[in-house]
N, C-alpha and C positions, 0 to 999 in steps of 0.2 A: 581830482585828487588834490587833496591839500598838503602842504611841504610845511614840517615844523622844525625849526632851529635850523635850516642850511642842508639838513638830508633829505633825500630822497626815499622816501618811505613809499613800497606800490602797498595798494588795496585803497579799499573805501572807507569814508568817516560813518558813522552811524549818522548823521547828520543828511549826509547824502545818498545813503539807501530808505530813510526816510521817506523822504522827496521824494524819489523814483519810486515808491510804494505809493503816495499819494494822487502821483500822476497817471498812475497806470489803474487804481481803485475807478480815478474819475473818468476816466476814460471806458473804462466798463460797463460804471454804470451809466454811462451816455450811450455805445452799445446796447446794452440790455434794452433800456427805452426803446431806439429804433427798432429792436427786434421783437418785442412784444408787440407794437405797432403794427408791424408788418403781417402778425399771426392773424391780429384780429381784422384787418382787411382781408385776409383769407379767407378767415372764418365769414365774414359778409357776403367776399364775391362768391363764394361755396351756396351760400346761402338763396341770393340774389340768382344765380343759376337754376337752383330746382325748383325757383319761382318763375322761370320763365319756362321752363320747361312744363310744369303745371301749366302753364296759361296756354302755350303752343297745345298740350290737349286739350282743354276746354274750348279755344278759341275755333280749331275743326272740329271739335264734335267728337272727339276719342273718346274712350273710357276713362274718365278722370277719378284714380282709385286713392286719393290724397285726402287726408285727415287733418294736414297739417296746415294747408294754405285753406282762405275764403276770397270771393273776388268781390268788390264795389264798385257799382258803376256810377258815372255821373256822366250825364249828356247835354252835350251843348249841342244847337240848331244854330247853321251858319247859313247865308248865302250859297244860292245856284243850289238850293236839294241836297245840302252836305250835312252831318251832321259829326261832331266830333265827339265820341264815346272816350272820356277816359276810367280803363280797368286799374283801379288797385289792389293789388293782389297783398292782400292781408297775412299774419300769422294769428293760425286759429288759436296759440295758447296764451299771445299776450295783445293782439288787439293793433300788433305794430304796423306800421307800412313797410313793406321790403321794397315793393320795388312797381312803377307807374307806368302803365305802356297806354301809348294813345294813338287811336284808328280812327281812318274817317271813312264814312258807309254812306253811300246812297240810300 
């Protein structure tokens, strides 16, 4: 609060509700940011989950009733009779990588 001529005047200057407007705008949308952030990690791990879940059937042998994932394999031959298959479990509508699981098989 600002004191003009020697009184004491209570409330705020428009000056200073202002301010406090500006600060609390920015702070919002500094908020806002982190919380869109945070949806669309959601949205991934959500994602990333009924991709492994796909894979967990395909990988035993289940009924694999999914239109939405595809798998690619790519295999690598190591030492001592190993071989390392890594699966990428694909999205059938744009081609993306979700998510990479790597097994090694006799």
């Amino acid at each position: 609060m600002i004191s003009q001529y020697g009184t004491n005047k209570k409330g705020f200057t428009l000056l200073e509700v202002l301010v406090a407007i500006v600060i609390l705008a920015f702070s919002f949308a500094i908020l806002l940011k982190y919380q869109t952030t945070h949806i669309k990690n959601i949205s991934l791990n959500f994602q990333k989950l009924e991709a492994l879940k796909f894979f967990k059937k395909y990988y035993y042998g289940l009924k694999v009733d999914s239109n939405r994932f595809s798998i690619k394999k790519s295999i690598k031959y190591l030492p001592y009779n190993l071989r390392q298959v890594d699966n990428i479990i694909l999205d059938r509508g744009t081609t993306k990588p979700i998510l990479t699981i790597t097994t090694y098989e006799r």
